[in-house]
C-alpha positions, 0 to 999 in steps of 0.5 A: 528511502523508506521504501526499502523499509518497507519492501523488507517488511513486505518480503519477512510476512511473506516469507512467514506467511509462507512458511506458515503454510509450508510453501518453498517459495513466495511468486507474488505480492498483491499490496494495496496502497492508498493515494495519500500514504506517501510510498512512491510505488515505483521506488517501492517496486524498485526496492523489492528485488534487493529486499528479497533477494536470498528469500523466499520471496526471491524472485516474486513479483509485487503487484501494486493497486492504489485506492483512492483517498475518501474524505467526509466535510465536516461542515456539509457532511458531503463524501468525495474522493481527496486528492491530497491532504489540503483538499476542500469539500468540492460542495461548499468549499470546507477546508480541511476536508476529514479523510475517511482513507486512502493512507492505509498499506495492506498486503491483500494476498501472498501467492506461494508454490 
């Protein structure tokens, strides 16, 4: 489960970020998903908490939105929303479609008090 990797990582730039500013304590996370990174939100979401726990980020809530993934044809050069990583150019049928986003992670902001 890598998601609690990455609830870890989460919760050591809060906490820095935090401290950085001389905060005592971290009451939410907006985090920034895109559609194709292959983090399950929900395991992330359950991960959190155990990272957290006896941090400054204890008891903060991470509040999660998912960006949809983009992607250019390379033979049409249409632009169109992915839905996975073998999608084709839903203008002439291209396949592999050249993502342009949407397997980008970034911590948007850090609520402290």
């Amino acid at each position: 489960m890598h998601e609690l990797s990455i609830a870890c990582e989460l919760v050591k730039s809060a906490a820095a970020e935090a401290e950085r500013h001389g905060a005592a304590r971290v009451v939410g996370l907006d985090l920034v998903l895109g559609a194709l990174t292959g983090v399950e939100p929900d395991a992330l979401v359950f991960a959190f908490p155990v990272a957290a726990a006896g941090t400054r980020c204890d008891g903060a809530e991470l509040r999660i939105e998912i960006e949809r993934a983009k992607g250019r044809c390379v033979d049409c050069s249409a632009t169109s929303e992915v839905d996975s990583l073998m999608s084709a150019c839903p203008e002439c049928g291209a396949w592999p479609i050249g993502l342009e986003g949407g397997r980008e992670m970034r911590l948007r902001s850090v609520e402290v008090t």
